[in-house]
C-alpha positions in Angstrom: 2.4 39.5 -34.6 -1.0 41.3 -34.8 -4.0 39.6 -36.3 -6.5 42.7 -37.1 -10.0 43.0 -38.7 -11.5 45.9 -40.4 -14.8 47.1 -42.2 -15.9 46.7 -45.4 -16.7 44.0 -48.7 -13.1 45.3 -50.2 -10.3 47.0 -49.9 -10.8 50.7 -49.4 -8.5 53.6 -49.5 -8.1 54.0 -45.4 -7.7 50.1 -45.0 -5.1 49.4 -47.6 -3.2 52.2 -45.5 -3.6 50.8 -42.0 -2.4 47.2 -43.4 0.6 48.8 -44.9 1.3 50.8 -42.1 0.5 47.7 -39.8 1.7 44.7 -41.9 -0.2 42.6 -39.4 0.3 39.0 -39.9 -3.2 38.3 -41.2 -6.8 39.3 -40.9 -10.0 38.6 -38.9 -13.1 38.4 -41.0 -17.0 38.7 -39.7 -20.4 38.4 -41.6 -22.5 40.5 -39.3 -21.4 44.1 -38.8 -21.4 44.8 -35.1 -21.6 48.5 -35.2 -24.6 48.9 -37.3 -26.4 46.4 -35.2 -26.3 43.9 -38.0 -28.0 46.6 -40.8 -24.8 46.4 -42.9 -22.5 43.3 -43.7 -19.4 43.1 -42.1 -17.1 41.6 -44.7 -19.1 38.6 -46.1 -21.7 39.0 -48.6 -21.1 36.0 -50.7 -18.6 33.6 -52.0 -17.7 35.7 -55.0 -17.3 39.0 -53.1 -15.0 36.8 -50.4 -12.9 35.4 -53.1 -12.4 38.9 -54.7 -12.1 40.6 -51.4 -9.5 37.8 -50.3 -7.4 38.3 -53.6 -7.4 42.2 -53.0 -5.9 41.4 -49.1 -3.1 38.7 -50.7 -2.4 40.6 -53.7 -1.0 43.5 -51.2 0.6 41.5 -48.5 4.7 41.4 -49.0 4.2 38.0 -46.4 1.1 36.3 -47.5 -1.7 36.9 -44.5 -3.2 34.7 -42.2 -6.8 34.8 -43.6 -9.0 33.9 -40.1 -12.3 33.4 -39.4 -14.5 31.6 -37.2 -16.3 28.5 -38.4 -17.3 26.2 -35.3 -20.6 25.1 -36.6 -24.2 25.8 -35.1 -24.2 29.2 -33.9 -21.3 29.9 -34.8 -20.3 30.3 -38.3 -19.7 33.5 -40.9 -20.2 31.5 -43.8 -23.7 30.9 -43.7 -26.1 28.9 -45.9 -27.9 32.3 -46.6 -24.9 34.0 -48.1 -24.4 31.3 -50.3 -22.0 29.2 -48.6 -22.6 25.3 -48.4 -21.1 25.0 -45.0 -24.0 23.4 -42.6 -21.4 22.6 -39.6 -23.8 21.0 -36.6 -22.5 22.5 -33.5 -20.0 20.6 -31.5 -22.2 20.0 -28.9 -24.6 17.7 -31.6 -21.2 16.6 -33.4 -19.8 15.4 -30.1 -23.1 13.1 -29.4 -21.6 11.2 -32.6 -18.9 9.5 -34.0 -15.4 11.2 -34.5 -15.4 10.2 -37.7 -18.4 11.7 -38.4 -16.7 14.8 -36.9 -13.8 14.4 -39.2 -16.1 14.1 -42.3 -18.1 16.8 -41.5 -14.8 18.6 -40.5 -13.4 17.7 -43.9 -16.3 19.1 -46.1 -16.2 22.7 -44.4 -12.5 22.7 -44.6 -12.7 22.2 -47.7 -14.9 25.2 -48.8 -12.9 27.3 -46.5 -9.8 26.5 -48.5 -11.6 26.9 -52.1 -12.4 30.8 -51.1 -9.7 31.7 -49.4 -9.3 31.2 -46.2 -6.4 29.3 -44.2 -7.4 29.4 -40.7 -10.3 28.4 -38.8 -10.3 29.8 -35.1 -12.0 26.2 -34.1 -12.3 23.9 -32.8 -13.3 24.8 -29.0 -11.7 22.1 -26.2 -13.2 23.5 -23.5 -15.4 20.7 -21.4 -18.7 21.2 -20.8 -18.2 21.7 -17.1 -20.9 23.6 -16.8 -23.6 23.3 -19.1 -25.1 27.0 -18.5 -21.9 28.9 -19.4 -22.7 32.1 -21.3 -20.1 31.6 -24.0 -19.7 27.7 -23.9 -22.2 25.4 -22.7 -25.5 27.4 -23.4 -23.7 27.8 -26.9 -23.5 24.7 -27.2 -19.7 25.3 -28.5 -18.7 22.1 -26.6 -18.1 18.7 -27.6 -18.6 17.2 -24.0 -18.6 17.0 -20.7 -16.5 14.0 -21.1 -12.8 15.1 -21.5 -12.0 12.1 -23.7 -14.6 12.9 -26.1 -14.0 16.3 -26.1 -10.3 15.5 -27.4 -11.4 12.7 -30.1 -13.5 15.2 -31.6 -11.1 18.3 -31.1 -8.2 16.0 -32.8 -10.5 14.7 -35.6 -11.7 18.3 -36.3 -8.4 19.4 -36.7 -6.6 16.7 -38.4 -9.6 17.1 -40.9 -8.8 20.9 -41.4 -4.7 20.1 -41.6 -5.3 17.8 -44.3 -7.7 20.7 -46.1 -4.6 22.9 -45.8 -6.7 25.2 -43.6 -4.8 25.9 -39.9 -6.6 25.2 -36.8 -6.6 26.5 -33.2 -7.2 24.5 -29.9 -9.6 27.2 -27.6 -9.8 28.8 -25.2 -6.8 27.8 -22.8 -6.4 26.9 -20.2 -10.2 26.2 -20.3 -13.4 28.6 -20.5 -16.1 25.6 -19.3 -16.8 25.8 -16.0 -17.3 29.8 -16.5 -20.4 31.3 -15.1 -19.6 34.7 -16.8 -18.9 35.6 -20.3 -15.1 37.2 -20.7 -16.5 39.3 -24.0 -18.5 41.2 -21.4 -16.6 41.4 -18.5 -14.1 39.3 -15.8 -14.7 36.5 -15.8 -13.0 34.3 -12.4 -13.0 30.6 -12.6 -10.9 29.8 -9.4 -13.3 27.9 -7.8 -15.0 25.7 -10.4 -12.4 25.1 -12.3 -11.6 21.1 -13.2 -7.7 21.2 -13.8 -7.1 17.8 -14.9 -10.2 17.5 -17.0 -10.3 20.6 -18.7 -6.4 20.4 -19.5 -6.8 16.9 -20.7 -7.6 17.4 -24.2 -4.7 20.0 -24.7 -2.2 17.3 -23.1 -3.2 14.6 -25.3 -3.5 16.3 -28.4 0.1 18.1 -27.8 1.4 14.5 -26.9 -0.5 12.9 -30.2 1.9 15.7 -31.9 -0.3 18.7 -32.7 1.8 22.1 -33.2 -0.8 24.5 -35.4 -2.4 27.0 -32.4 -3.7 27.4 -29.4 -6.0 30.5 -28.0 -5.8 32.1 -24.6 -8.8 32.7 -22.5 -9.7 35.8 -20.5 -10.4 34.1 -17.7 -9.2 34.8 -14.1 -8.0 31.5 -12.3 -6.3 32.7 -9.4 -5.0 28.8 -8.8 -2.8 28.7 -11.8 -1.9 32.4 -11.2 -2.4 34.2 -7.8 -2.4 37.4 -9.4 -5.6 37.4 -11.0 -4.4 38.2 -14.1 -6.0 37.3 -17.3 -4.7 34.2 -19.0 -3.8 35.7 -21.8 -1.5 38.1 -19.4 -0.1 35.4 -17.3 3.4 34.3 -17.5 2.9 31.3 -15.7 -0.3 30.0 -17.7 1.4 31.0 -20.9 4.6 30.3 -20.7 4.9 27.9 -17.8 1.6 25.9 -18.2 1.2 25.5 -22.1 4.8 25.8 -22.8 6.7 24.5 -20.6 4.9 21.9 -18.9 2.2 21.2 -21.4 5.8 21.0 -24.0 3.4 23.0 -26.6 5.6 24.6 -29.4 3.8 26.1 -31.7 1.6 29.1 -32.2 -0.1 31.3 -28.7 -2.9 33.7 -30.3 -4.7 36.0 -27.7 -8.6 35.8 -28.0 -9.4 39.1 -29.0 -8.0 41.9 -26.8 -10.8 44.0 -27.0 -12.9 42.0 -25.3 -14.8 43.1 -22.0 -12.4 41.2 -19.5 -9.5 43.3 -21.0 -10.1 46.4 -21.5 -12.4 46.6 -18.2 -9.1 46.4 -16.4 -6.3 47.8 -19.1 -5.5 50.1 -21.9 -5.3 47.8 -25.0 -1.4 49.2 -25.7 -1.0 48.0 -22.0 -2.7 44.4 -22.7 -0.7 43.3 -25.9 2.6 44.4 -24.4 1.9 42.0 -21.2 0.3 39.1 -23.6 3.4 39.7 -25.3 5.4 39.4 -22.1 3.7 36.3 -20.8 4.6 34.4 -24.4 1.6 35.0 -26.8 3.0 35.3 -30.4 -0.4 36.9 -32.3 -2.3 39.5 -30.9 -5.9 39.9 -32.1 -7.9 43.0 -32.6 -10.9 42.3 -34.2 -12.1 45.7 -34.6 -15.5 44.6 -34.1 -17.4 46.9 -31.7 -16.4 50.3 -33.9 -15.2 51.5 -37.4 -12.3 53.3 -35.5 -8.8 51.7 -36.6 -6.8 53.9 -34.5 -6.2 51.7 -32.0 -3.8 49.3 -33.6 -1.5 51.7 -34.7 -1.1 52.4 -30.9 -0.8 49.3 -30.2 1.7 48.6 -32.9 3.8 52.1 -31.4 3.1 50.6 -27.7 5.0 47.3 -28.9 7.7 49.5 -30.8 8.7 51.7 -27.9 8.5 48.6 -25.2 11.2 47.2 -27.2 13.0 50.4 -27.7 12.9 50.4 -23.8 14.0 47.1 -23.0 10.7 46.1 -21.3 10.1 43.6 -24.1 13.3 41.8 -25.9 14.2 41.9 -29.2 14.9 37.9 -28.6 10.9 37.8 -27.2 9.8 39.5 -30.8 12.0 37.0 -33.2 10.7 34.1 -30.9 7.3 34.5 -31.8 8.4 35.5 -35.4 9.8 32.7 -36.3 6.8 30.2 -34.9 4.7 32.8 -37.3 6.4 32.3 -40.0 7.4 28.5 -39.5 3.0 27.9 -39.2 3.0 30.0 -42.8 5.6 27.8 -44.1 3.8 24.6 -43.4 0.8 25.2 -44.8 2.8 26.7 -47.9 2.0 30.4 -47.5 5.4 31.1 -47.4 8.9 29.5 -49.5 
């Protein structure tokens, strides 16, 4: 149930410990190392180094691993032309003012490389409507398809129909919808209450569920006090988790966290505090990207925090198999797993 990232080109002594003593479900991977303020790669050097490093991580996994990454296109993308990588993705905002079958065949070509080195799951493509064009992590990004909510699920659903057929797993982000923000969850709260479009922005995730799609979807940070008076954090809600994309959305596969580290998180909560409550409101992967520092500590506290919240009945033992079995179910579909 965790989905972790680490430092390093390969497999060193202290990380092939944490993932045996973590056996995460898979593993983030980044190009540009955070903590040396870009002077040192982060995992990605080259296609030949990922391929090795790749083969190291599978070779040791008793359940082959989620290999993640984020390749959106534009800004964002590890797997840059000046590593070596062919993958020129144009950002959604540019691929959204086209076709969706350009979308798909541009889709279809990165996919494709993904799959040749490694790689089985691309944290893309972003749904979020362009509800507000100056958005910090969306709009200004230009990480959106559209304003338009139709267009924005055409594309979504080409994009990942494109990467299904690659063999490479997709996730729908970030729900229930991070475009109308005016702050930036990696930095801090981020509270949408007020500008919030709730049947535009949960259009594309309706029709792409009803249309049959059952890979991922990623939680959002954000605070949208009219879904849940609390305030809590999307990813922390019980009713946007479980009784918004569950239940009345009818979505049945996959909930992944964004990362828990993340400013909007761990402004207001302990990280062992966060993943019990994502766990709570019905997410099934936790990420810890391990971005901001070398120090791996903190997911084996969060792996003991999940442990003894079981142990004391806080989190059921029904709750962990749940999630489980939609883990291993994804796995099995795109043949990581008998």
């Amino acid at each position: 149930m965790l989905l972790i990232g680490f430092p390093g080109e390969r497999l060193d002594g202290e990380t092939v410990a944490l993932l045996d003593d973590i056996a995460p479900g898979g593993v983030i991977l980044f190009d540009y190392d955070l903590p040396s303020g870009g002077a040192k790669p982060r995992n990605i050097t080259s296609p030949e180094q990922l391929r090795a490093l790749i083969a190291e991580l599978q070779a040791q996994a008793e359940i082959a691993y989620f290999i993640a990454i984020d390749v959106e296109g534009g800004l964002i993308n590890r797997l840059k032309p000046s590593y070596g990588f062919s993958i020129d993705l144009p950002s959604h905002q540019e691929l959204g003012a086209g076709t969706a079958a350009d979308t798909r065949a541009a889709a279809s070509a990165s996919a494709a490389e993904l799959r040749e080195v490694g790689i089985n799951w691309n944290l893309a493509p972003v749904v979020d409507v362009n509800v507000f064009p100056e958005s910090p992590a969306i709009g200004a990004l230009e990480r959106s398809f559209s304003a338009d909510p139709e267009v924005v699920a055409a594309h979504a659903e080409a994009f990942a129909e494109a990467h299904g057929a690659a063999g490479v797993i997709s996730v729908l982000k970030h729900f229930p919808g991070h475009g109308s923000a005016a702050g930036d969850t990696h930095l801090g709260v981020t509270d949408v209450t007020s500008s919030f479009e709730r049947e535009d922005e949960l259009a594309p995730y309706q029709r792409l569920i009803e249309d049959g799609y059952e890979d991922a979807v990623m939680t959002a940070h954000i605070v949208n006090r009219d879904l849940d008076p609390s305030g809590r954090p999307a990813t922390l809600s019980t009713e946007i988790v479980t009784g918004l994309l569950r239940e009345e959305l009818g979505f049945e596969g996959v909930i992944l966290s964004d990362d828990m580290q993340m400013g909007a998180i761990v402004e207001q909560y302990s990280l062992e505090r966060a993943a019990i409550e994502a766990i709570k409101a019905g997410v099934d992967v936790i990420l810890i990207a391990n971005q901001l520092s070398d120090d791996r500590t903190e997911v084996y506290r969060v792996k003991q925090a999940i442990l003894d919240a079981v142990a004391a009945g806080e989190i059921s033992e029904d709750r962990i198999y749940e999630s489980v079995e939609r883990i291993l179910e994804l796995k099995r579909r795109y043949d990581l797993i008998d």
